[in-house]
PASE-690873 format. One record per residue (C-alpha): residue number from 1; residue in three letters; chain; x, y, z. Coordinates in steps of 0.2 Angstrom, whole numbers, plus 5000, padded with zeros to 4 digits. Example, Ala and Ser with C-alpha at 12.3 -4.5 7.8 and 13.67 -1.06 7.14 Angstrom:
BEGIN
+------+------+-------+------+------+------+
| resi | resn | chain |    u |    v |    w |
+------+------+-------+------+------+------+
|    1 |  ala |     A | 5062 | 4978 | 5039 |
|    2 |  ser |     A | 5068 | 4995 | 5036 |
+------+------+-------+------+------+------+
***
This chain:
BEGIN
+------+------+-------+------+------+------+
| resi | resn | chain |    u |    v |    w |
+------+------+-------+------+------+------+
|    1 |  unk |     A | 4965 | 5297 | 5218 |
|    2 |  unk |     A | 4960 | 5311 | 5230 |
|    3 |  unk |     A | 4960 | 5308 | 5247 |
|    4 |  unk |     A | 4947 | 5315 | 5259 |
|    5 |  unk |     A | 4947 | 5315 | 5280 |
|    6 |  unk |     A | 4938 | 5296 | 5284 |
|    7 |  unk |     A | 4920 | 5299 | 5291 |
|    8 |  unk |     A | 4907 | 5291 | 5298 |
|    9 |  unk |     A | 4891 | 5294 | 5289 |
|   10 |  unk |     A | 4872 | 5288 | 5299 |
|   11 |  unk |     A | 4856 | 5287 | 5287 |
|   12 |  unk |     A | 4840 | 5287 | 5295 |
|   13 |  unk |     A | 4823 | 5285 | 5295 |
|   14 |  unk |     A | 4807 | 5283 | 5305 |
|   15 |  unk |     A | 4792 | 5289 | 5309 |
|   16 |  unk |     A | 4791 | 5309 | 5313 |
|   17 |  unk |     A | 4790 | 5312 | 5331 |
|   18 |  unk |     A | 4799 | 5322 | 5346 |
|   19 |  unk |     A | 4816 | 5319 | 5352 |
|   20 |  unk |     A | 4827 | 5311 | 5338 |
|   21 |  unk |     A | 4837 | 5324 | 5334 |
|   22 |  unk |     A | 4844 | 5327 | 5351 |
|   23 |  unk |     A | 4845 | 5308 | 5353 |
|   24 |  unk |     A | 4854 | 5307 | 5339 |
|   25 |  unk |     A | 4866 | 5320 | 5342 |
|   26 |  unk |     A | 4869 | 5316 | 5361 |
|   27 |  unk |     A | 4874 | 5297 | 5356 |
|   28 |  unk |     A | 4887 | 5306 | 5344 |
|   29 |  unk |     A | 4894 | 5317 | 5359 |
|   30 |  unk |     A | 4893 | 5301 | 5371 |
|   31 |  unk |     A | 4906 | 5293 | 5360 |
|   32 |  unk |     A | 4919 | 5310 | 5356 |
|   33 |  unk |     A | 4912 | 5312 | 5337 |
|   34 |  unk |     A | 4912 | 5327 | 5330 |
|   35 |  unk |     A | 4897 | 5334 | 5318 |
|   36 |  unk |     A | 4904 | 5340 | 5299 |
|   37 |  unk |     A | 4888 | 5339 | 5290 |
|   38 |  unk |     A | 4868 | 5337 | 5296 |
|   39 |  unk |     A | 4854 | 5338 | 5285 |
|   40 |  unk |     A | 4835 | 5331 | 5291 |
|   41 |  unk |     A | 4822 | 5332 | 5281 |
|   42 |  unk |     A | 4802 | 5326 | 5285 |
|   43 |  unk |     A | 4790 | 5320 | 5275 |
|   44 |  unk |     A | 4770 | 5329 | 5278 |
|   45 |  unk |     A | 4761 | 5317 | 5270 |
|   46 |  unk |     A | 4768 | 5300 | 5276 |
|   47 |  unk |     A | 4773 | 5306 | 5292 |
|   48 |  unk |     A | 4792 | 5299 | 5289 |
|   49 |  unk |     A | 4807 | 5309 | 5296 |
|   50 |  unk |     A | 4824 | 5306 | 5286 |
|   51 |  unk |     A | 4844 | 5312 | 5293 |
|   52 |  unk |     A | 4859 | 5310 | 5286 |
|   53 |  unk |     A | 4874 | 5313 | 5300 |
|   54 |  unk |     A | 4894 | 5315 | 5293 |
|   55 |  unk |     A | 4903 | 5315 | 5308 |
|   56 |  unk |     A | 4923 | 5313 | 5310 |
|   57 |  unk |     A | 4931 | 5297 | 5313 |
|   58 |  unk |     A | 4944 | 5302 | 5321 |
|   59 |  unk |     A | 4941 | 5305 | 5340 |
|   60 |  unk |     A | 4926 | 5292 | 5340 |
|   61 |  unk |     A | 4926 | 5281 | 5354 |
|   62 |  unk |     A | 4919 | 5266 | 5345 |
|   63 |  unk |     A | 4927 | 5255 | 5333 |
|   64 |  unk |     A | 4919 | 5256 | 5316 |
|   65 |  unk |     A | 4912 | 5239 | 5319 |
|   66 |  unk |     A | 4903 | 5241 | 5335 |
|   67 |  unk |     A | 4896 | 5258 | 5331 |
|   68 |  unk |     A | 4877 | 5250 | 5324 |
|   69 |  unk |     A | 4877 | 5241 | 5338 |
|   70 |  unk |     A | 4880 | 5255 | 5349 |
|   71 |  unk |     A | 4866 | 5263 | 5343 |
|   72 |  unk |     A | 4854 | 5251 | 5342 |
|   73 |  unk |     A | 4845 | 5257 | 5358 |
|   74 |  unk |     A | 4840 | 5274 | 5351 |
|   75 |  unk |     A | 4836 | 5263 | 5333 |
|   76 |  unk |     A | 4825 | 5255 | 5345 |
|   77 |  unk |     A | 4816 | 5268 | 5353 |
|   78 |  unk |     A | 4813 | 5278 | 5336 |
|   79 |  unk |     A | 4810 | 5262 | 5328 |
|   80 |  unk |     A | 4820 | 5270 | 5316 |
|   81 |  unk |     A | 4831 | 5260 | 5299 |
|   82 |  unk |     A | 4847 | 5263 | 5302 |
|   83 |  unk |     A | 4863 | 5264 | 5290 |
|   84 |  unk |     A | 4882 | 5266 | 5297 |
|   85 |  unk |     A | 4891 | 5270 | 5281 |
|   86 |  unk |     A | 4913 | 5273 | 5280 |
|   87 |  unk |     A | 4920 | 5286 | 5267 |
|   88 |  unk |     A | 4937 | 5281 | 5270 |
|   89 |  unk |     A | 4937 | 5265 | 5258 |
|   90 |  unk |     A | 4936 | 5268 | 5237 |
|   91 |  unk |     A | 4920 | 5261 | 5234 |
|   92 |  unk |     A | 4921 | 5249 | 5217 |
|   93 |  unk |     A | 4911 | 5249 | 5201 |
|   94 |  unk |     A | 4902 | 5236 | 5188 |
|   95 |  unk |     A | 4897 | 5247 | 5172 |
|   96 |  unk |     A | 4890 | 5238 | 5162 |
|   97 |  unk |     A | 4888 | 5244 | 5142 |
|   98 |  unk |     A | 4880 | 5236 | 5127 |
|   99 |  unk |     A | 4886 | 5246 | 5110 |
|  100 |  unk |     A | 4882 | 5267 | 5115 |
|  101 |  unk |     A | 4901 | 5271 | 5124 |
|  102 |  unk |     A | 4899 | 5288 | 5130 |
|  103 |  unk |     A | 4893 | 5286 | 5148 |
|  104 |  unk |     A | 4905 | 5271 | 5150 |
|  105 |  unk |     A | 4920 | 5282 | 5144 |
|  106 |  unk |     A | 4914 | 5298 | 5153 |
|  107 |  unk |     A | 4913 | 5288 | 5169 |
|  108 |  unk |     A | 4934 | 5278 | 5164 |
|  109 |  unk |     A | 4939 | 5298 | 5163 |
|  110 |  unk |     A | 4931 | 5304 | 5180 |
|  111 |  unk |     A | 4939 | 5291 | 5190 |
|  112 |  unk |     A | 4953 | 5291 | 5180 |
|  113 |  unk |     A | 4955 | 5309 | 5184 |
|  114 |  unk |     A | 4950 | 5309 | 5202 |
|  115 |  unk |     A | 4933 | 5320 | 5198 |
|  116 |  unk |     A | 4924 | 5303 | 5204 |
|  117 |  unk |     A | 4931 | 5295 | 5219 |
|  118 |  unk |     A | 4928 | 5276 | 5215 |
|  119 |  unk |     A | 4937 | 5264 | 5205 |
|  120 |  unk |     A | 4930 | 5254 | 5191 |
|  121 |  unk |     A | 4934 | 5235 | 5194 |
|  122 |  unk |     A | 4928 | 5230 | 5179 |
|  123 |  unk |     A | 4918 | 5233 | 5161 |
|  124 |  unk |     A | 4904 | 5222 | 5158 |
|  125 |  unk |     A | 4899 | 5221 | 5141 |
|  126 |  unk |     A | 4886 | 5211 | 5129 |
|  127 |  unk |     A | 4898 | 5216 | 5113 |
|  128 |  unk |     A | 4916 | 5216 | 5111 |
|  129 |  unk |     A | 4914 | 5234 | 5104 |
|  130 |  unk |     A | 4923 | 5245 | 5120 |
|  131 |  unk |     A | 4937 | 5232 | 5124 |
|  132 |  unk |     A | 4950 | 5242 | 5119 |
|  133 |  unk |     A | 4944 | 5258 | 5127 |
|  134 |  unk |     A | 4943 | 5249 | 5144 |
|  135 |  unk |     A | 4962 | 5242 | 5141 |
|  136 |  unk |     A | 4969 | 5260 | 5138 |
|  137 |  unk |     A | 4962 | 5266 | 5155 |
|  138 |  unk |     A | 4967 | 5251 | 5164 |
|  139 |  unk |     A | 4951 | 5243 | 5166 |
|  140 |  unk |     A | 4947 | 5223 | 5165 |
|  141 |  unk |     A | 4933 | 5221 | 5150 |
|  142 |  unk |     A | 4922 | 5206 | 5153 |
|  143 |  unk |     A | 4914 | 5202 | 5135 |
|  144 |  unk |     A | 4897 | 5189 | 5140 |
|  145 |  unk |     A | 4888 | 5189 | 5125 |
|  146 |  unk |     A | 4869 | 5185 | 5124 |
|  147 |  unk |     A | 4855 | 5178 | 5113 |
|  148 |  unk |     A | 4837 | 5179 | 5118 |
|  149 |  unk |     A | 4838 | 5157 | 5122 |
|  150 |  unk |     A | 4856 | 5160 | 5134 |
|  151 |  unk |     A | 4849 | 5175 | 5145 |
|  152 |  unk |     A | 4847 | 5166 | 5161 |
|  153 |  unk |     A | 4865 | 5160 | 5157 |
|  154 |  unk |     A | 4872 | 5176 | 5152 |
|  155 |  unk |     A | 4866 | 5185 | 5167 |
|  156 |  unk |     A | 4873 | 5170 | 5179 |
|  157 |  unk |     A | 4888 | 5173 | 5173 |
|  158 |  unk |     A | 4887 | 5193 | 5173 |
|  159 |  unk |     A | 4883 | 5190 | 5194 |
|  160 |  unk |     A | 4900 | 5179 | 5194 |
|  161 |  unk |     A | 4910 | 5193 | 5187 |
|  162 |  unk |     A | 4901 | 5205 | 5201 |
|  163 |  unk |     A | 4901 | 5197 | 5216 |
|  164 |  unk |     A | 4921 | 5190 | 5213 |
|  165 |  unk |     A | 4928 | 5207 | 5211 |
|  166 |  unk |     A | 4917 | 5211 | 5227 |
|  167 |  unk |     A | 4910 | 5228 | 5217 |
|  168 |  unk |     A | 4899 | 5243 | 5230 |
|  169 |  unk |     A | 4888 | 5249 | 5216 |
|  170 |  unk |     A | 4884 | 5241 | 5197 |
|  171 |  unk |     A | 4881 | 5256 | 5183 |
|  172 |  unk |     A | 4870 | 5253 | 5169 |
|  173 |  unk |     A | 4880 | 5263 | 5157 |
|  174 |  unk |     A | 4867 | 5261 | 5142 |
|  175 |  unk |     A | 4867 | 5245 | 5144 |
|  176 |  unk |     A | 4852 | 5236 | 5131 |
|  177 |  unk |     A | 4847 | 5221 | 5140 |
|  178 |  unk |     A | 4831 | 5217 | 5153 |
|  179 |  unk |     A | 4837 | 5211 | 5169 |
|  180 |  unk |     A | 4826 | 5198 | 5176 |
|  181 |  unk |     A | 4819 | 5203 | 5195 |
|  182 |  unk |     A | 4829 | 5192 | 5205 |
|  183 |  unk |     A | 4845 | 5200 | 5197 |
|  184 |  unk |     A | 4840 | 5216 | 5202 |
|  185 |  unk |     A | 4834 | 5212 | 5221 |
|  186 |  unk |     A | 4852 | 5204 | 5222 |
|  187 |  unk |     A | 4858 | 5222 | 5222 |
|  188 |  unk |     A | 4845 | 5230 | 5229 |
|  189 |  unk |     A | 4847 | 5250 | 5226 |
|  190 |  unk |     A | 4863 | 5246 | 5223 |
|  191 |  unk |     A | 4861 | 5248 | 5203 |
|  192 |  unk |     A | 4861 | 5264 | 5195 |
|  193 |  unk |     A | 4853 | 5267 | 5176 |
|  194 |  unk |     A | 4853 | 5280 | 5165 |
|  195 |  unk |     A | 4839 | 5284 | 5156 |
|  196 |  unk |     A | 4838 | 5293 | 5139 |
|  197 |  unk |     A | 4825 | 5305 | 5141 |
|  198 |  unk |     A | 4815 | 5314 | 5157 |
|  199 |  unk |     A | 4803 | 5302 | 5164 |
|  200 |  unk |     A | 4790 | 5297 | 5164 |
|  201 |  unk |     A | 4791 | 5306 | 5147 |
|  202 |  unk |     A | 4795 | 5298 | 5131 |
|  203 |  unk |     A | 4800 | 5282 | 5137 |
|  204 |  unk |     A | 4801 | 5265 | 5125 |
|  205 |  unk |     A | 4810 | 5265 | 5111 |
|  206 |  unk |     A | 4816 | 5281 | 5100 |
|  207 |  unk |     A | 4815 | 5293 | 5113 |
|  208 |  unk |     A | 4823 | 5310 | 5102 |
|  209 |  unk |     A | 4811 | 5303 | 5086 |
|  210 |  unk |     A | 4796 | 5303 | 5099 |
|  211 |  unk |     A | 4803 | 5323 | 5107 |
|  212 |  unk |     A | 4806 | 5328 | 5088 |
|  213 |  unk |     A | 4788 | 5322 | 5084 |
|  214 |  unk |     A | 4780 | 5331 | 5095 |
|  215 |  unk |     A | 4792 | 5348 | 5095 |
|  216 |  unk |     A | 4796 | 5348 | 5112 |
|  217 |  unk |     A | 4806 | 5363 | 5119 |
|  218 |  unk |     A | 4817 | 5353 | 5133 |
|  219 |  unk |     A | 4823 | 5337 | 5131 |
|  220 |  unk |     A | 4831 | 5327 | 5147 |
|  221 |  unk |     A | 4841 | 5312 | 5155 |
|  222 |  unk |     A | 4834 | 5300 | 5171 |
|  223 |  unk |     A | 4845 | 5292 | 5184 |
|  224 |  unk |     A | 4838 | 5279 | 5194 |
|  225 |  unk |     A | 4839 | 5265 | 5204 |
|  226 |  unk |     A | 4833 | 5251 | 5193 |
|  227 |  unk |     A | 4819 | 5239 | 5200 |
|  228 |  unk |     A | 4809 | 5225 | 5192 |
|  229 |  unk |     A | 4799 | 5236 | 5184 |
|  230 |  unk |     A | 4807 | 5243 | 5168 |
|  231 |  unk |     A | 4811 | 5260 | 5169 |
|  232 |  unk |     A | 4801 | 5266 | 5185 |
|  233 |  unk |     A | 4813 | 5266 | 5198 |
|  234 |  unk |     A | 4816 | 5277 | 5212 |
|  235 |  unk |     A | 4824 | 5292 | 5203 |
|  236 |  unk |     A | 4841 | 5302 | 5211 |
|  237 |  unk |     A | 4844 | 5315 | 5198 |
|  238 |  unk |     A | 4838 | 5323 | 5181 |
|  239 |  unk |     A | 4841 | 5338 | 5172 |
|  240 |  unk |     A | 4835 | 5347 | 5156 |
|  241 |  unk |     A | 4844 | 5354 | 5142 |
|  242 |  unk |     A | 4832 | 5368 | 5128 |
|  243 |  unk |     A | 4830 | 5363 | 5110 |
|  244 |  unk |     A | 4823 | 5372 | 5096 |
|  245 |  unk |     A | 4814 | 5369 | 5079 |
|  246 |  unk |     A | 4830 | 5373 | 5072 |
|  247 |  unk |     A | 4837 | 5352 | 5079 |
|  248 |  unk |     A | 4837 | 5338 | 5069 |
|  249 |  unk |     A | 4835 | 5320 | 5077 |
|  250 |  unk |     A | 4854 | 5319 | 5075 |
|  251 |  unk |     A | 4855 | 5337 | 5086 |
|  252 |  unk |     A | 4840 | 5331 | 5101 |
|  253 |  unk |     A | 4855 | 5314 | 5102 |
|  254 |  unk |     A | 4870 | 5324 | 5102 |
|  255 |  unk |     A | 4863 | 5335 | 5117 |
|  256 |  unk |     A | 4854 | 5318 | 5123 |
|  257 |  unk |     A | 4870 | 5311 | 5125 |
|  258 |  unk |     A | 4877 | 5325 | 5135 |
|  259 |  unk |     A | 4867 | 5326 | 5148 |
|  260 |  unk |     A | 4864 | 5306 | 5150 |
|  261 |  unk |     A | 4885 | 5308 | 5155 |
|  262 |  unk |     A | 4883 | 5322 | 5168 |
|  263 |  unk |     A | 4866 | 5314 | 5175 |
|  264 |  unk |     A | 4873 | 5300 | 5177 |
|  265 |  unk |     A | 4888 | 5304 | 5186 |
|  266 |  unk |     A | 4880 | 5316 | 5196 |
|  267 |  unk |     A | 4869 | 5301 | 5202 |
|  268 |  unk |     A | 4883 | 5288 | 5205 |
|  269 |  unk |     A | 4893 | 5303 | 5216 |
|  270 |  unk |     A | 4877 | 5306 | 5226 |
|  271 |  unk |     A | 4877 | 5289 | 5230 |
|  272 |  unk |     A | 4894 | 5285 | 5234 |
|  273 |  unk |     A | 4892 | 5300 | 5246 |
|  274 |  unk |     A | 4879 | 5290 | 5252 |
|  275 |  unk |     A | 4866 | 5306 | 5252 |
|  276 |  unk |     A | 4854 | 5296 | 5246 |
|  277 |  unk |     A | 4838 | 5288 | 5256 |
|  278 |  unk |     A | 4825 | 5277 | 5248 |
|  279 |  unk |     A | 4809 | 5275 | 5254 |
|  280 |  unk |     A | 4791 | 5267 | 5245 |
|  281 |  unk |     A | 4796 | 5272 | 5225 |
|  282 |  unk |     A | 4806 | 5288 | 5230 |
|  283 |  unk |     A | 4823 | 5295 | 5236 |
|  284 |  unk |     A | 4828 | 5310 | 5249 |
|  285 |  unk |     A | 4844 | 5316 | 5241 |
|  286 |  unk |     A | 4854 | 5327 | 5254 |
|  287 |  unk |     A | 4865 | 5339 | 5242 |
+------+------+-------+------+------+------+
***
């Protein structure tokens, strides 16, 4: 695993106005910290100004614990949301996976390799189908099989396997299965989907037969934060790959599947380096 300096990272948010930046930052130089990264960005329309702050841990003269409390007086005056997130600690991982593998063995080699700095505490699967490929990276493989009467059942047990291993971030690696809302809620933007095709485009069922129908020229892969509603959460990355007349079905997968793995882990990086704000159905994503 890589090691990288421990930070502090603040995300905020709160109505635009005067002053927050220089609040901000004189509450950082108060307390000895030293600015790596800034980015700010506001919003015209809603009137809604969004910062994400990476400062050095070292020389801070807070303890991690009390910093939020610390700062709650300029949270206060901004009346401003406030997250105090620490890089130092490898965040952990749910994927979980029905019967389609490649997301699920992209993500085993990135963290395997270092590429992705999170661990993967365990595989969470409806089929027995990818047990083996968890076992030769190391991985636990949870197999909770389901049938349309034991769903409620199926995904109490899924939330066991979670909660136990004490999992940051749960990653729908193709996974084919509905999660009811209060599942979702539970982790709260804290699950990531893939999505096999650019939304809003194409979605349902058969997305490359859809894109083949109707000769499109760019195909493309959605990740998200899953919500309630199927397929329409707020959105952290996507990209585009071209296609011609000359691509069969078989040809519009094969590159489907592609990008669905780099999306995806671009997605669950951004995230983990907590660059990512949500607010009403959208996200801020500071590269």
């Amino acid at each position: 695993m890589v090691g990288v300096d421990p930070t502090v990272v603040l995300l905020l948010s709160c109505p635009d106005q005067r002053g927050i930046v220089a609040a901000v930052a004189g509450f950082i130089a108060e307390h000895g910290g030293n600015i790596v990264d800034a980015a700010q960005y506001t919003d015209p329309e809603e009137g809604i100004f969004f910062q994400r702050v990476e400062l050095e841990s070292a020389g801070l003269s807070l303890p991690p614990a009390e910093i939020a409390r610390a700062f709650e007086p300029v949270a206060q005056r901004f009346d401003m949301d406030v997250a105090v997130r620490f890089t130092e600690s490898v965040p952990r991982l749910a994927v979980l996976v029905s019967r389609e593998a490649h997301c699920l063995q992209d993500l085993l080699f990135r963290t395997r390799s270092g590429t992705l700095r999170a661990e993967i505490a365990v595989v969470i699967s409806n089929h027995p189908d990818h047990a083996d490929l968890a076992a030769f990276f190391g991985v636990e493989y949870a197999h909770l099989p389901v049938t349309p009467g034991t769903r409620a059942e199926q995904e109490a047990e899924v939330r066991d396997v979670i909660d136990e291993r004490h999992v940051d971030l749960v990653v729908l690696a193709r996974y084919m299965q509905i999660l009811s809302g209060s599942f979702v809620e539970h982790y709260r933007h804290r699950i990531i989907n893939i999505h096999h095709s650019f939304l809003p485009a194409f979605a349902g069922a058969r997305p490359y037969h859809q894109a083949h129908h109707w000769g499109v020229k760019l195909i493309g892969a959605t990740a998200h934060y899953a919500t309630e509603q199927l397929d329409d959460g707020p959105i952290i990355e996507q990209d585009v790959v071209r296609v011609t007349h000359r691509d069969s079905v078989e040809d519009l997968a094969r590159k489907g599947r592609d990008l669905e793995e780099l999306v995806l882990a671009r997605a669950v990086r951004l995230h983990l380096a907590h660059r990512v704000l949500t607010y009403a159905n959208r996200t801020v994503v500071f590269e």
